[in-house]
C-alpha positions as CSV (number, residue, x, y, z in Angstrom):
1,X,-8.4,11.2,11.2
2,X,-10.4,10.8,14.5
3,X,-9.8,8.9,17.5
4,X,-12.2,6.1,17.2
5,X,-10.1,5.6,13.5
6,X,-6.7,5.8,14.5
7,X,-7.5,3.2,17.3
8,X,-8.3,0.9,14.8
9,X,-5.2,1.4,12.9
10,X,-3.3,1.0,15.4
11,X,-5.2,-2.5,16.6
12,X,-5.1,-3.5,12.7
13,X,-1.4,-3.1,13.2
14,X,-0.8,-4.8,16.1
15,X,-2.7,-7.9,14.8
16,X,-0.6,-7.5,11.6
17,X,2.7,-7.7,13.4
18,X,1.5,-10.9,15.3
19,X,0.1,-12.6,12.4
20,X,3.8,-11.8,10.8
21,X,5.5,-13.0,13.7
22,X,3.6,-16.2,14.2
23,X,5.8,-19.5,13.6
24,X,2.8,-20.8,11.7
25,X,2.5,-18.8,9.0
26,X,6.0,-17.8,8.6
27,X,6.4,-21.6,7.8
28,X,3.7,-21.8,5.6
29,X,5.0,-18.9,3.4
30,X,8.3,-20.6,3.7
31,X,6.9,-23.3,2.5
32,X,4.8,-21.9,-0.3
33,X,7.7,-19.9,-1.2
34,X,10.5,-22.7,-1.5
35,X,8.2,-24.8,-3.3
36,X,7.3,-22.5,-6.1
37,X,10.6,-21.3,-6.3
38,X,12.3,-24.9,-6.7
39,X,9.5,-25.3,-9.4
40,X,10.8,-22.0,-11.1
41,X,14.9,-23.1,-10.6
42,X,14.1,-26.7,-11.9
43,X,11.8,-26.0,-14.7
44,X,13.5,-27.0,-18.0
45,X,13.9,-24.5,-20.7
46,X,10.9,-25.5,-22.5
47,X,8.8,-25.4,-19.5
48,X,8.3,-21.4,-19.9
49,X,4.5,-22.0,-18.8
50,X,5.7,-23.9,-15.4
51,X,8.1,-20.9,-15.0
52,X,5.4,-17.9,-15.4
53,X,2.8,-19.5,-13.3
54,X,5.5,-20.3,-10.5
55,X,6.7,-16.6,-10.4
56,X,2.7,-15.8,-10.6
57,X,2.7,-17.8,-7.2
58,X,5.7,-16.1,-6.2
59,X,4.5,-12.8,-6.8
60,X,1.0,-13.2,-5.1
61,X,2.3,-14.6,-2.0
62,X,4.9,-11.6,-1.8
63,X,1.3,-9.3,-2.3
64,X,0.2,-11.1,0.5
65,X,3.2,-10.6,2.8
66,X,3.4,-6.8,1.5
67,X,-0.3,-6.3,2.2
68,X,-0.2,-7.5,5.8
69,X,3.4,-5.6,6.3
70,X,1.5,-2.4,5.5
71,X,-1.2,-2.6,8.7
72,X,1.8,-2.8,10.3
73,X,3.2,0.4,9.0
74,X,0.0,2.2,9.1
75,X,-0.6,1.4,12.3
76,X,2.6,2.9,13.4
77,X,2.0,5.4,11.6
78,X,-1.5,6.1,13.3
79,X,0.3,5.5,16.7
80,X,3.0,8.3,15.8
81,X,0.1,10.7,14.7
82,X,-2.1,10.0,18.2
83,X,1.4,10.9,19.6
84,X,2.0,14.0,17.7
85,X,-1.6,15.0,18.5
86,X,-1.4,14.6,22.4
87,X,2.3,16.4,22.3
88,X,0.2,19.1,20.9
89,X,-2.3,19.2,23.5
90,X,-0.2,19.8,26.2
């Protein structure tokens, strides 16, 4: 990968982490998350509908969270290679 592309990565990343460190959103997902999942724990057994679509929710917003945690990691990992590749230059 070149220079110009790791770079990238690596500011991806770094935006990644804030975005999942901010107080904001972290209470929004909260949020999201305890509601669907107090729809899930206080559907009643005939409400199987209610309980698919909630864990549809549930799922989605975990997508979301694991799609954003993986700039992270792929920016780390771009960081380690620029590393590697500069170690290897010397």
């Amino acid at each position: 990968m070149d220079g110009e592309r790791l770079a990238a990565e690596i500011a991806r990343g770094e935006e990644a982490r804030v975005l999942l460190a901010h107080p904001l959103l972290a209470a929004a997902l909260a949020a999201v998350e305890r509601h669907w999942t107090g729809r899930w724990r206080s559907s009643r057994a005939e409400e199987a509908g209610l309980r698919e679509h909630a864990w549809q929710r549930l799922a989605a917003l975990d997508e979301v969270r694991g799609q954003i945690a993986s700039h992270v990691r792929t920016g780390a990992l771009a960081a380690r290679q620029i590393d590697e590749e500069e170690r290897r230059e010397r």
